[in-house]
C-alpha positions in Angstrom: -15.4 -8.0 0.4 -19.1 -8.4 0.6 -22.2 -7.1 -1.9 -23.3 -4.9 1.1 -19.6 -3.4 1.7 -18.7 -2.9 -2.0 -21.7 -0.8 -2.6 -21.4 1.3 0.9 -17.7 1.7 0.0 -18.9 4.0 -3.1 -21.2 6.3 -0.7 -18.5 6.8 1.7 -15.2 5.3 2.2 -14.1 5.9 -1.6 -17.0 8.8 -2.5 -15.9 9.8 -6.1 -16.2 13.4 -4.8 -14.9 13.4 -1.2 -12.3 11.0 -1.0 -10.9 10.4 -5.0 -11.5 14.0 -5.7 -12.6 12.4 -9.1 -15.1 14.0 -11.8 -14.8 17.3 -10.3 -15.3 19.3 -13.7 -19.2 18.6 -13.4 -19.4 18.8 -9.8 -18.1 22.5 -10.1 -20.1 23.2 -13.0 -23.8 21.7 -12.2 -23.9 21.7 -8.6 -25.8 25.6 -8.7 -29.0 23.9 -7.8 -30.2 20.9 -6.5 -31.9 20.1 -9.8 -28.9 20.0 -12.2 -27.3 17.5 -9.4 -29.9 15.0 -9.5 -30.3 15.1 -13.5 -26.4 14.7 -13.7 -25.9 12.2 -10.8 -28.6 10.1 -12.6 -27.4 10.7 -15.7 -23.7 9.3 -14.8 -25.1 6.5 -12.2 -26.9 5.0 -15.3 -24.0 5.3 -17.7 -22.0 3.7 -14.7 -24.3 0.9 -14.3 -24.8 -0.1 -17.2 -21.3 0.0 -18.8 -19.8 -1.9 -15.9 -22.3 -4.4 -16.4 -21.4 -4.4 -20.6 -18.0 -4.4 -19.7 -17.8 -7.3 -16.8 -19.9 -9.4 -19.6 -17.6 -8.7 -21.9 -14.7 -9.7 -20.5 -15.9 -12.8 -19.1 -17.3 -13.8 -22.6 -14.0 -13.7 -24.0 -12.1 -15.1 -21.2 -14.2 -18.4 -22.2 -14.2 -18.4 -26.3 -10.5 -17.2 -26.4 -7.0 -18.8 -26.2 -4.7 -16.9 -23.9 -2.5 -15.6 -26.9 -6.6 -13.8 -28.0 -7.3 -12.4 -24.3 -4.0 -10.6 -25.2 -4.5 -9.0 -28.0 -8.3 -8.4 -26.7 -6.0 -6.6 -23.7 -4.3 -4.0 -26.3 -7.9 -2.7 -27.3 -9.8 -2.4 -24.1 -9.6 1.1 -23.7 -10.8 1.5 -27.1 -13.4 -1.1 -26.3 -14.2 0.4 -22.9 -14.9 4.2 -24.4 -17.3 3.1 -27.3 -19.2 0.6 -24.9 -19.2 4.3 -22.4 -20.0 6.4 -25.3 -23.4 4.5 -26.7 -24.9 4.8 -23.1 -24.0 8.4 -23.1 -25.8 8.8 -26.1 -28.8 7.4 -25.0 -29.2 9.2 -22.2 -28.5 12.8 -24.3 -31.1 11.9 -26.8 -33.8 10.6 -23.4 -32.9 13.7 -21.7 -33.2 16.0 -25.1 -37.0 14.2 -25.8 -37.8 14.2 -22.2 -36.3 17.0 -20.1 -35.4 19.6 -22.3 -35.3 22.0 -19.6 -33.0 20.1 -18.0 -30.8 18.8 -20.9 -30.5 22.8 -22.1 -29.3 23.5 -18.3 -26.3 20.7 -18.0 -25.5 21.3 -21.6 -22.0 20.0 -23.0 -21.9 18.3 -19.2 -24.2 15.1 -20.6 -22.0 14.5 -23.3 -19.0 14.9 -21.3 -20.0 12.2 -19.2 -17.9 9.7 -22.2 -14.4 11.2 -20.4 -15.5 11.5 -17.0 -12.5 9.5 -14.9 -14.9 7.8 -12.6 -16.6 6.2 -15.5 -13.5 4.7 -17.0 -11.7 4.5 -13.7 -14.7 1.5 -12.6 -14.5 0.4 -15.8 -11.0 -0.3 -16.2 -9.8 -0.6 -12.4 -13.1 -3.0 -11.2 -15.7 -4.3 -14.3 -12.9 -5.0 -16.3 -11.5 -8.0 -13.2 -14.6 -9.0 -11.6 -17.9 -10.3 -11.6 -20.9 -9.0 -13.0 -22.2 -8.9 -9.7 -19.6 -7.2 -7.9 -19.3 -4.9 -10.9 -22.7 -3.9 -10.4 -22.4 -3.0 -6.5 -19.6 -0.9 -7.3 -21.3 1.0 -10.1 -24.4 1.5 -7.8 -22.3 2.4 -4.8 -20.3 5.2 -6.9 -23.1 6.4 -8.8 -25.1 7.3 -5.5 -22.2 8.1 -3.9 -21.4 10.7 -7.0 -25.0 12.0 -6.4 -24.7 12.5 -2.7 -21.8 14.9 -3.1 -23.5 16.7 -6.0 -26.9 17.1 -3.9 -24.5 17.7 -0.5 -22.5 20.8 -2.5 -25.5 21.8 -4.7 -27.9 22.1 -1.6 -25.2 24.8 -0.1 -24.6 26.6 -3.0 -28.0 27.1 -4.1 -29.3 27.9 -0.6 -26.4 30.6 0.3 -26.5 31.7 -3.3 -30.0 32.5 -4.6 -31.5 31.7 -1.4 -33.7 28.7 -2.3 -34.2 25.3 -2.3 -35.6 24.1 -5.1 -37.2 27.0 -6.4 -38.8 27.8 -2.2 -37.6 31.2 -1.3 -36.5 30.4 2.0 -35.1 33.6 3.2 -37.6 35.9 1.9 -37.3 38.9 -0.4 -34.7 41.0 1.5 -32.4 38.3 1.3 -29.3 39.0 -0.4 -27.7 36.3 -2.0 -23.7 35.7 -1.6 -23.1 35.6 -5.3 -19.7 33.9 -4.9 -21.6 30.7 -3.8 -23.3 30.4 -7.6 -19.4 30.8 -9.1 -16.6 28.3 -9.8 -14.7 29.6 -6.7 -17.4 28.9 -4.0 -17.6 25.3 -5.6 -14.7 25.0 -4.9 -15.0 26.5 -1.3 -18.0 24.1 -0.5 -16.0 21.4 -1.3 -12.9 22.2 0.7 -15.1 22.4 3.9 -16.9 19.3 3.2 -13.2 17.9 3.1 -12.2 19.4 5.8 -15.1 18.5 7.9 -14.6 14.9 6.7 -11.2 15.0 7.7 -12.0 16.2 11.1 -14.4 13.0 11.7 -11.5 10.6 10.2 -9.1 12.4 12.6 -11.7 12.1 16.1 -12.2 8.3 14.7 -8.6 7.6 15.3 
């Protein structure tokens, strides 16, 4: 597989969102408004990025100072190894977002720390940086992490526009609008997110 086709694969083909159905506990928890998407796409884009690229280094730095019987043993900690290396990028982007965005940090709240057991994260980690290249490894980190955002922006933008009647903090509809409260709940999450499946599904099927 190419650079180029690795990192589209992320955006579409295998969106974390939309095809996986991975990391859905954020997605149904942040995407009220387009904001809170792009501070917790970013947020898990950079921890994605920059563990794979930890991780694909590490692995190829013991595959050439160890013996066969040590890449072994190094195999019966990786989890271990992957979560701290996942968990100290986590951290520094709570304490960036905490100095720098507090408005922000207060608004995604236990979602940023979170981030350390989000299954896309570990998934890359263990399923992709963990068996190839650093370059490779950091296609697929890009390609996911965008890929996450997408669908957060994509369900956020519906949610917040059919439930407060805005875009960014533009009243769109004006002041007699009355805004579908469901939209701004759990349930319409997971309502925006079953027609963007199904509306997915629909192109895959008119494809064939």
């Amino acid at each position: 597989m190419t650079l180029v086709a690795e990192f589209i694969k992320g955006i579409y083909k295998e969106n974390p969102v939309f095809r996986l159905a991975l990391g859905l506990c954020p997605v149904l928890a942040v995407s009220t408004s387009i904001s809170n998407a792009i501070g917790m796409g970013a947020a898990t884009t950079f921890v994605l990025l920059s563990s794979n690229t930890i991780i694909s280094l590490l692995i190829l730095f013991f595959s050439k100072i160890l013996s066969e019987e040590g890449q072994k043993s190094i195999n019966k900690i990786r989890i271990p190894m992957f979560i701290v290396v996942i968990a100290s990028f986590v951290t520094i982007v709570e304490m960036v977002m905490s100095a720098y965005f507090p408005a922000l940090s207060e608004s995604l709240g236990i979602f940023i720390p979170l981030i350390v057991v989000n299954c896309i994260i570990l998934g890359r980690a263990e399923g992709f940086a963990s068996k190839n290249s650093l370059v490779f490894s950091v296609m697929d980190a890009l390609g996911m992490g965008i890929g996450f955002t997408l669908a957060l922006i994509a369900i956020a933008a519906f949610r917040e526009l059919l439930g407060s009647g805005q875009l960014l903090g533009v009243n769109l509809f004006g002041g007699d609008y009355k805004p579908v409260l469901l939209m701004i709940l759990p349930p319409g999450a997971f309502l925006v997110i079953g027609l963007y499946l199904g509306i997915l599904h629909w192109l895959d099927a008119r494809k064939k």
